[in-house]
N, C-alpha and C positions, 0 to 999 in steps of 0.2 A: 567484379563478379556479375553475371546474369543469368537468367533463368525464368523457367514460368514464374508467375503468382497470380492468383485471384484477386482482384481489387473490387471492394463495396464500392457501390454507386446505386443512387436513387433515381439515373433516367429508367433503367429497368428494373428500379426495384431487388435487387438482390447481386450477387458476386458473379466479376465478369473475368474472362480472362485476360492476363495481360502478362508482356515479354517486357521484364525489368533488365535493366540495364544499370548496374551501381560504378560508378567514377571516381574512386578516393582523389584522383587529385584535382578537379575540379567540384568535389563535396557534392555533387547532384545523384539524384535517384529517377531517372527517366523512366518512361514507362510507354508501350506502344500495343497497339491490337493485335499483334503478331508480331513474329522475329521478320517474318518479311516484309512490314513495315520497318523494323527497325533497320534492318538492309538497307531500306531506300530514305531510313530519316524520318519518316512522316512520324512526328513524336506526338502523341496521346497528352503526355501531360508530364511535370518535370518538380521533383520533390527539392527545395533546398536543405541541405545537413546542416548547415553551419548553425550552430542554438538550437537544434533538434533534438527531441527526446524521445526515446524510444519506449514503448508500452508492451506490457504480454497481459493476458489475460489468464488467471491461475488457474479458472475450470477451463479453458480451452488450449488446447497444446499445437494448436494449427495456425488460429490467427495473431497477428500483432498490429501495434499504430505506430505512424512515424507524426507526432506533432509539431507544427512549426509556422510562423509565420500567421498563429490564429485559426492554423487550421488542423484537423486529424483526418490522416489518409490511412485508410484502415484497409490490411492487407490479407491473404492466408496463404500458409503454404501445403502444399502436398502434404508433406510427410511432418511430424514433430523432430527427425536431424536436419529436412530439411529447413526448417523456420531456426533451428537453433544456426545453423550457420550462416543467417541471413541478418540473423541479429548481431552475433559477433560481426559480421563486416559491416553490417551499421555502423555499432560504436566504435570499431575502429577508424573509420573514417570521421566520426564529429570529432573523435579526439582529437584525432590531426587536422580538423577545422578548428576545434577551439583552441588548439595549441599552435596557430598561425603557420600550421603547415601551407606554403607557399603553394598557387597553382601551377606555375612555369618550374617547378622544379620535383625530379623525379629522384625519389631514395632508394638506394643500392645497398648491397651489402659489398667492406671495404673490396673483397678482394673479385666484384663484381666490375665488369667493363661498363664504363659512363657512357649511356646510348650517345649518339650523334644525330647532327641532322645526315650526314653523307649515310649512316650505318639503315637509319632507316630510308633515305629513295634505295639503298642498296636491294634492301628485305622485301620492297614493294615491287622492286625490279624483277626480285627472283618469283615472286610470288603472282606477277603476271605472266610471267614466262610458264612457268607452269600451268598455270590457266588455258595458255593460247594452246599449251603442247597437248592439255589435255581435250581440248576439245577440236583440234584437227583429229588427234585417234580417233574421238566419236563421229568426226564425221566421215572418217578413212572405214571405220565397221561396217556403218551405216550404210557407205554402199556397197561393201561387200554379202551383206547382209542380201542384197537382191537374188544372189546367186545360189544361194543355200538353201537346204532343203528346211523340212520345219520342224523339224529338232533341233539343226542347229542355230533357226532363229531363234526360239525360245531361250536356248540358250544365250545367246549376243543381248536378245530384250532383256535380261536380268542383269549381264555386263552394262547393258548401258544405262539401265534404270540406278544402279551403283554406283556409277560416274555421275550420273546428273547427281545424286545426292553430295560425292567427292568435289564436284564442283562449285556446289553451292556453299559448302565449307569455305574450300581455297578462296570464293567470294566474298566471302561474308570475314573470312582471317584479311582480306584487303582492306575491307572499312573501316575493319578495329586497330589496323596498322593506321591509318592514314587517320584517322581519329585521335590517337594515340602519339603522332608524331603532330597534327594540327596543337592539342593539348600543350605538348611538352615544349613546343616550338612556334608561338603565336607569329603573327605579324602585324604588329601595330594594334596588338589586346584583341584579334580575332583569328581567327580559324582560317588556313590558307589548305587547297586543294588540288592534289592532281588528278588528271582525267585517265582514267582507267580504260577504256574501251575495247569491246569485241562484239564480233558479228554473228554471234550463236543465240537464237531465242531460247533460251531454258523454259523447259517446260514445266520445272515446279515452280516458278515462279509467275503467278500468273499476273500479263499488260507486260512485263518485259521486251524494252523497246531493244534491247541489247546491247546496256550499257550500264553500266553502275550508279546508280542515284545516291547521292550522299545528304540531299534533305541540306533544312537550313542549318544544320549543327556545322556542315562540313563545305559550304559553301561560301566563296571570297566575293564582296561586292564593298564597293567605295562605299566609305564611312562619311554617313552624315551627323554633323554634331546636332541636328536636330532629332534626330531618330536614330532610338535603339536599336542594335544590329541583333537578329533573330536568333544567334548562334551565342549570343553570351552570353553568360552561365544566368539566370534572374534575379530580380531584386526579393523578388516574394517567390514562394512555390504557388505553379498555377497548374488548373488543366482546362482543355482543349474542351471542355463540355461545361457550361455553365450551370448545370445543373448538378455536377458531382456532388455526394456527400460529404459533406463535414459536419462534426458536430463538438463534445467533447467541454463546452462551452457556451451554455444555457443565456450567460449575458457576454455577446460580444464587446461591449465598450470595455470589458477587462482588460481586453490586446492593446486596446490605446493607452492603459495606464502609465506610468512611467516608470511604474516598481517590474514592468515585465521584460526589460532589459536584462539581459544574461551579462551583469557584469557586479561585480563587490560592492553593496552597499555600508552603511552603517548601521551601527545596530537596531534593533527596531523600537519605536516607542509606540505607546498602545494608550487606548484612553480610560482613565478610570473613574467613575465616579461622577458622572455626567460633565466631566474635564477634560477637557485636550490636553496632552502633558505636549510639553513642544521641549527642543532640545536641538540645538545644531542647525543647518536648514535642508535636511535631509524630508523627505515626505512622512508627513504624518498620518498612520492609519486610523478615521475615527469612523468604529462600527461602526455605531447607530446612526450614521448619516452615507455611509456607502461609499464615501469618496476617498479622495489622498487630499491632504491639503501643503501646503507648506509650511512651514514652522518659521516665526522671525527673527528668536530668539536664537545667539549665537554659543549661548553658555548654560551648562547643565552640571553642576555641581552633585554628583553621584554619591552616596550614601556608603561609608566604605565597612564591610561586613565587620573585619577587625575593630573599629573605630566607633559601632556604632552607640554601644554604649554612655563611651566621653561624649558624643555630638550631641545626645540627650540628655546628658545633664549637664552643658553647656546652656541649655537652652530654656527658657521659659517653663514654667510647666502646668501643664493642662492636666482635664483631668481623666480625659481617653482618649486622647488621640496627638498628637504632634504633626503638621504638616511640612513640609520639606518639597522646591520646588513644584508646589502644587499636587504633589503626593502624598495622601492622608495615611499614615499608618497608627494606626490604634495599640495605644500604653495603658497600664494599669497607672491607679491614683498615685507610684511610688515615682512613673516616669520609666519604668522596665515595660520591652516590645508586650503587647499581647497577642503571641504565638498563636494561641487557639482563636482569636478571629480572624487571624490572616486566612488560617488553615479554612474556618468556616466561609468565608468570601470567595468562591469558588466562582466568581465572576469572570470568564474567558472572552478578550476583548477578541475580535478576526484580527488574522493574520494572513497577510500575504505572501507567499514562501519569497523568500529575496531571491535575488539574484544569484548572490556567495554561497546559498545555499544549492541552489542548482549545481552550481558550479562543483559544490563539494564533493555530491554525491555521483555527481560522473567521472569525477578524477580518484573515486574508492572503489568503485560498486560497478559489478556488471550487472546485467539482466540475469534474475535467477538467482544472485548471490544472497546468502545470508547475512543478515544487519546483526545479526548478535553481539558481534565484536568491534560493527563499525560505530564510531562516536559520531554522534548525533549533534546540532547545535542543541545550545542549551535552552535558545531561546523558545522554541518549538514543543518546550515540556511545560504537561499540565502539573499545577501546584498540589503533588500529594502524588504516594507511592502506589504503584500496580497493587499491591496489596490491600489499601482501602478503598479503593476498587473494586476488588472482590466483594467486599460488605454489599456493595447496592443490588446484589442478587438477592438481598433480605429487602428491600425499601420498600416492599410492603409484608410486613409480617403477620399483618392478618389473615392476606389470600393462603399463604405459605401453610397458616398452621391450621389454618380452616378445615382442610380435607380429614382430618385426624378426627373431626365431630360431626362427617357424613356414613350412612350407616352400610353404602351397598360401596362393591369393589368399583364399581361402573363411575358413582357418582367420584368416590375419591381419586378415580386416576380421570376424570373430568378438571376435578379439582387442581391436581396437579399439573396437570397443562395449562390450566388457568395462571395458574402461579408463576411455570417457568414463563409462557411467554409475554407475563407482562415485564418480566425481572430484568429486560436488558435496556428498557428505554432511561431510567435513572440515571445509571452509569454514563450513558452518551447523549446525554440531552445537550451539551455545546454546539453552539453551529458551528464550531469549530475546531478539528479533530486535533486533538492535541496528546502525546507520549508520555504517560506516567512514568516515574522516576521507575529505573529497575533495581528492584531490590535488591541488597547485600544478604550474600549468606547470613542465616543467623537472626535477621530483623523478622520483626510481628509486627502485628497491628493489630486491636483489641479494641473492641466498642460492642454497645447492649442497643437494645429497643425496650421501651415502651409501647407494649401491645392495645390497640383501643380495642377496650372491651373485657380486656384481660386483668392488666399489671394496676395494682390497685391507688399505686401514688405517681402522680408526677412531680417529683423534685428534681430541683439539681443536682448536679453530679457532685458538685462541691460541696451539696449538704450530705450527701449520704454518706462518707465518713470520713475521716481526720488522715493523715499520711500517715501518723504514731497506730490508730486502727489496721490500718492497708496493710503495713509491716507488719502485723501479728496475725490478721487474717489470712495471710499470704501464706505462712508458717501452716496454718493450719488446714486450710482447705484449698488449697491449691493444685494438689493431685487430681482432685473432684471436679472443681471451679477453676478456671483459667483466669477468672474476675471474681474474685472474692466476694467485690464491693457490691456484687447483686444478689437481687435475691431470686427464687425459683419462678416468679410470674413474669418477669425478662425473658426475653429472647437474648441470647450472648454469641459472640462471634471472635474467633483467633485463627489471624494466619500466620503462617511463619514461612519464610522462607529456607527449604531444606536441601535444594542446590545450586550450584550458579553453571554449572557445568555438567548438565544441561541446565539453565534454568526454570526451575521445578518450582512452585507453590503449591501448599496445604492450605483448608482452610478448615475448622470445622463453626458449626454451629448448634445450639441445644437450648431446648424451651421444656425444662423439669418439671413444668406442672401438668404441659398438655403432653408431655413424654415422647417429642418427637424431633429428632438430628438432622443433621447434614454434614454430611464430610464430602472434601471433594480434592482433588490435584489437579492442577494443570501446569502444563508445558509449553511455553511458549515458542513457536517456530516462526523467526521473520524472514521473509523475501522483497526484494526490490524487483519491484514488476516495471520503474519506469516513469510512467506517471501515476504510478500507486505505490502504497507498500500494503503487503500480503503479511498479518498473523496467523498461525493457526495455531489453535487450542487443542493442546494433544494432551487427553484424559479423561475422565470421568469424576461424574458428583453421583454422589447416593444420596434420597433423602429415607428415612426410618420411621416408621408409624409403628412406634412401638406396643402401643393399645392394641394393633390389629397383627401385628409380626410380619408386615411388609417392608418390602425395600423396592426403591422406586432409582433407577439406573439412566443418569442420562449422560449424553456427550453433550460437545460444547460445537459452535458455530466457529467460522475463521471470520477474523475481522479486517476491512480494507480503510486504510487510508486513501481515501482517492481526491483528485486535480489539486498534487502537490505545486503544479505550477501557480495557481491561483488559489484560491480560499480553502485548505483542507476542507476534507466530510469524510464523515465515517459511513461503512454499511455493510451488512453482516451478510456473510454468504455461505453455503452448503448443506449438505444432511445431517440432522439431529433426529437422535432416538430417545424414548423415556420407553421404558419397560419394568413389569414388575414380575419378577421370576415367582410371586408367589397366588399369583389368579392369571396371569397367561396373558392380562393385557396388556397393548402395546402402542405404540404412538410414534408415525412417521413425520417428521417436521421437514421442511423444505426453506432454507431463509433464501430467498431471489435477489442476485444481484442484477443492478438494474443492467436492460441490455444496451447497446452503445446505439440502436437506431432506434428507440421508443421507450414507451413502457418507463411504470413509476418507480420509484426508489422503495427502498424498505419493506417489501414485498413479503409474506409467508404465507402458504399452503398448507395447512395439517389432517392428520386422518387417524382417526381412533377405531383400534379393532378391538374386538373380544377377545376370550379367549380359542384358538384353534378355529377361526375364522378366517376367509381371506376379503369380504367385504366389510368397508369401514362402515360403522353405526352411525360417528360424526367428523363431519367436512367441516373444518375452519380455513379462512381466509381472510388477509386484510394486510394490514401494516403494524410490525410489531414495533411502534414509535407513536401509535395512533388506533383507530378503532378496528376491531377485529368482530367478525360476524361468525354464528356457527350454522348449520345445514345439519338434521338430524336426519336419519334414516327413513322418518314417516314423511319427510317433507317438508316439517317445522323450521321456522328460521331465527334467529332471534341474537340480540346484543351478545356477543361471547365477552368480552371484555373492552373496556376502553380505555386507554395507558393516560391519557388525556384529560381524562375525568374521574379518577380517583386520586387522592392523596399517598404522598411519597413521604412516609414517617421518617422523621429524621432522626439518624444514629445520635448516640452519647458516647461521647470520648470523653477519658481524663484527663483534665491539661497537660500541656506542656510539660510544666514544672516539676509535674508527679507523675510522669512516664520513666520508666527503665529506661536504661543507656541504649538498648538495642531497639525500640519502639520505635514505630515508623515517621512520626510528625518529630520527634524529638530527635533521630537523624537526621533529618531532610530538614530539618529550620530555618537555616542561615541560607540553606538554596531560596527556601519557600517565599525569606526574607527579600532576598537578593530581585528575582521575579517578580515580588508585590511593589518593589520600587524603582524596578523597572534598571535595574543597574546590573545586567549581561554580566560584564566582565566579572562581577563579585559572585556572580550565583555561578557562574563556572569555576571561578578558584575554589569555592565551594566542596562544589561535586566534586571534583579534582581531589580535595584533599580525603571524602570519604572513599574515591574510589582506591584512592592509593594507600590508604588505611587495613584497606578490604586487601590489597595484594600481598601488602607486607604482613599482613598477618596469616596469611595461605604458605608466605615463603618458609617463615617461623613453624607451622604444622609439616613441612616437606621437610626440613635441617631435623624436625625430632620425629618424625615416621609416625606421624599422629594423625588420625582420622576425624573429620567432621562430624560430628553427630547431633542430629536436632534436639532441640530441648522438648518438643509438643508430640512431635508424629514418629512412626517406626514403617517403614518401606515392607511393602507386603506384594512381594513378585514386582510388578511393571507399576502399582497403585502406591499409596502413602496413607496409612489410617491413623487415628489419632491416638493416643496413648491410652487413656480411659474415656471411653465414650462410654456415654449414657447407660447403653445397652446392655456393656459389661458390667458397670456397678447394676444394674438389677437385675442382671443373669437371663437377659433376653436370647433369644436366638432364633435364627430363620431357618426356612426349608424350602425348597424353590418346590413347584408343581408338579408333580408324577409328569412323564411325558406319555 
């Protein structure tokens, strides 16, 4: 394939044009200033495939990167079919780099004839011949052309101006022949050449000595074993400009690591607890020192999920914890796991995507495809379900219920912005972006706050009431309360997952004293961009100020995993709205993904209007991971929020033990187990067996024509509301704004 494209580059500053040239079977992506450079060879700069990844960009539908070799060559095309079919013949060509598709050999279909070398001097023969035929006619016109009057030169200059173009075809069809047969037909591992010659200056082609220049790609010169021959194929991708841009990669000593090798490693071991766990002599990754190390040890006695029970009471016994291979996992005084501090150890050690992991996902996934169906490793999952997730859009429950005791419309939809955008830095504060387990139809997750200021006791959860209590509370107030075990100065939280296809989460929330909710759905949509992956969050959250009879209406940002090749990072990108249909105010949010030649990470823009205004009153800006500044109408500036320096109130869960069978830490255990002790293969048999739990029990509702239907939420048009909120039990209701 070839064609224009725009290539980034920093000697001028911005996109230049350039005539690509892609080669499935020597794996190169060449690149020249013009196609008539590429006529004559002079090559600009030369992309290697082979362990190449390919990137799109999900707000930009023009450009994409080819990453390789440490470096990203970042491209764009004309049109968005034209980038999609530039993409597809990328990956099909790494495929058949990584899948040892040969150079010297060219694939046919069976009933296709196997070129030659005879078949092509043949092709090049005729294809001269036609050249020579056609440029004696031009010059048989040309001097007929003296004699004619000048109507019918103008006519002939338009013949001939058509032939020069015909010609330079026929030309330019000879290079890619004799390129094409140099390729398929080396000699001695280089590129041999025939000399094409004729005695016609073409005029679009301008320095044309009148003869065909074939550049060092195509050119035959004695091999010296001291010196690389200019024509074979590179060891690294280079270009011709030392100043071209790359970037992609903030710390280059990454490229030198060992773990950057496109090839099956072993599984990963992670360090916990200010420990190097070592294991096998595969490299070990220890965060807080930045490096790989080697491990000495040739033996790692794994923890087997089935088993683990008997292993612990084989074993000595402590009185919270048990260590194993230098893996502390914490037991109650009986010597049984304790589930609920694993779950609270939310300590995410860096991971460096493997090799086998590359691997995986370019032998599943194209560019643009949805992950929803593709299995993921499992070691790449954070300990705890997308569902209590959800929760950290509460982790501070003070901001949240704050606005509900502000007295003007202005101030409370201040407040509410305040709220959402401190709500996302909780949830992703790992430096390391890691895949929450996706929920099974059917599963919840349930946990409260203590509000400071508000909720009048902080006890434990274990003291607030007995399991024999739970069971009778449950009975009786549970259409009401989702949590029995709380009482009205809590903030309380339930999601459930209500479908898997698409999958869908609910979530709501309700704080009965200060009288004000949250309910929200969202839809997860994954894309494989490449060297990212693309969520987006398809739905909407409502929050309820039931004291005032408003409803506050927002969407949700898409989230990126970006430089899977090296240390995941998350960062949130697109338009988000909060609006309140019942005073007219409104609120445009902007989350910025960072852009690939500058500019910081984590970026947000926002603007608050009135109501039936088109000038915002206030301007925010900053980093919604970090401090955020506001800009008032008169001028004024001042601290909007600081994610950094307030406290992140930390949720209450029920253990383990006294979770429902469907609860989300009480599914995901034995995975959660499997991860904290760093033993892969168990935490995938694991998964394995709830996901196939989940399937056979979907087969059993298809054999009896039985519908799914959630226990918490009832689907209201394209949304999901909660079954009894708040609002209903006190016969609240809204009105949006006259228009």
């Amino acid at each position: 394939m070839e064609g224009t494209l725009s290539k980034w580059t920093n000697v001028v500053k911005g996109w230049q044009y350039r005539w690509c040239v892609l080669d499935d079977i020597s794996g190169t992506l060449s690149y020249y200033t013009s196609r008539e450079k590429m006529v004559r060879g002079v090559r600009r700069g030369c992309v290697r495939l082979k362990g190449a990844m390919i990137g799109i960009d999900d707000e930009d539908n023009l450009t994409f990167t080819v990453t390789v070799d440490g470096k990203t060559f970042h491209f764009q095309a004309r049109t968005r079919a034209d980038r999609e079919l530039w993409i597809r013949a990328l990956e099909n060509t790494i495929q058949k780099q990584l899948f040892g598709y040969r150079v010297n050999q060219i694939q046919v279909n069976n009933d296709a004839v196997v070129p030659t070398l005879e078949s092509f001097d043949k092709k090049l023969g005729e294809a001269d011949a036609y050249l020579q035929l056609l440029i004696e006619q031009t010059k048989n016109l040309e001097v007929k052309m003296n004699s004619m009057c000048e109507e019918d030169k103008a006519h002939c200059e338009c013949i001939i101006s058509e032939t020069n173009k015909l010609m330079d075809q026929v030309k330019h069809s000879i290079v890619m022949l004799q390129i094409a047969k140099n390729t398929a037909f080396p000699v001695n591992g280089s590129y041999r050449t025939t000399s094409v010659s004729t005695d016609y200056d073409f005029p679009s082609l301008e320095g044309d000595t009148g003869s065909i220049e074939y550049g060092a790609e195509c050119e035959e010169r004695p091999r010296r074993d001291s010196q690389p021959m200019d024509n074979d194929i590179p060891d690294v991708s280079y270009s011709s400009s030392e100043d071209d841009f790359y970037d992609a990669y903030e710390d280059e000593e990454e490229w030198s690591k060992p773990s950057r090798k496109i090839e099956p490693v072993p599984a990963m071991r992670r360090k916990y607890k200010n420990r190097i766990l070592v294991g096998g002599s595969e490299p070990v990754l220890d965060a807080h020192a930045g490096n790989l190390t080697q491990s000495g040890s040739s033996d790692l006695n794994q923890i087997s999920l089935d088993t683990t029970d008997r292993t612990i009471a084989n074993m000595p016994k402590k009185k919270d914890s048990y260590s194993k291979d230098n893996i502390v996992v914490p037991t109650y005084s009986d010597g049984s796991i304790n589930y609920d501090a694993i779950y609270e150890d939310q300590d995410e050690s860096d991971v460096t995507m493997q090799g086998s992991v590359v691997t995986h996902l370019i032998s599943q996934v194209k560019i643009g495809m949805d992950l929803t169906k593709v299995a993921l490793p499992t070691f790449i999952l954070e300990k705890r379900s997308l569902l209590e997730m959800y929760a950290d859009y509460l982790a501070h429950p003070d901001l949240f219920l704050k606005a509900n005791d502000l007295e003007t419309p202005e101030e409370r939809m201040v407040q509410i912005v305040r709220w959402y955008l401190s709500s996302y830095h909780a949830g992703r504060n790992s430096a390391v972006a890691k895949k929450p387990y996706n929920p099974i139809l059917g599963e919840i997750f349930r946990c409260h706050w203590n509000v400071p200021g508000i909720t009048g006791r902080e006890s434990e959860l274990s003291n607030d009431i007995t399991a024999q209590n739970h069971s009778e509370a449950t009975v009786l107030n549970e259409e009401e309360n989702p949590l029995p075990w709380t009482d009205p100065d809590q903030l309380i939280f339930l999601a459930e997952q209500v479908s898997h296809h698409p999958p869908i989460s609910a979530f709501y929330a309700e704080h009965k004293t200060k009288k004000v909710t949250f309910c929200a759905n969202v839809w997860t949509k994954s894309k494989f961009l490449g060297l990212s992956v693309a969520v987006h969050h398809v739905g909407q959250g409502i929050v309820r100020l039931l004291k005032h009879k408003e409803e506050y209406i927002s969407t949700f940002p898409s989230g990126y995993g970006r430089s899977i090749l090296t240390v995941p990072w998350i960062e949130l990108g697109g338009s988000v709205t909060i609006s309140c249909p019942q005073t007219g105010y409104h609120c445009d949010i902007e989350f910025h993904t960072k852009p690939f030649y500058g500019g910081k990470k984590h970026r947000i823009t926002a603007e608050v209007f009135g109501p039936k205004t088109k000038k915002a009153f206030l301007t925010i800006s900053g980093e919604w991971n970090g401090s955020m500044e506001a800009k008032w109408a008169d001028g004024r500036t001042e601290l909007f929020v600081d994610t950094k320096a307030i406290e992140v109130i930390k949720k209450r869960v029920r253990k383990v033990a006294e979770q429902d069978t469907n609860e989300s830490r009480y599914i995901w255990k034995k995975v959660t187990l499997g991860l904290k002790v760093d033993d892969v293969d168990q935490a995938s048999q694991a998964k394995a067996e709830i996901e196939q739990k989940q399937r056979n029990e979907a087969e059993v509702r298809k054999e009896n024509n039985e519908v799914w239907i959630p226990r918490w939420f009832v689907q209201n048009g394209e949304n999901w509301e909660y079954k009894s909120p708040l609002e209903k039990q006190l016969g609240v209701t809204f009105e949006s704004m006259p228009s």
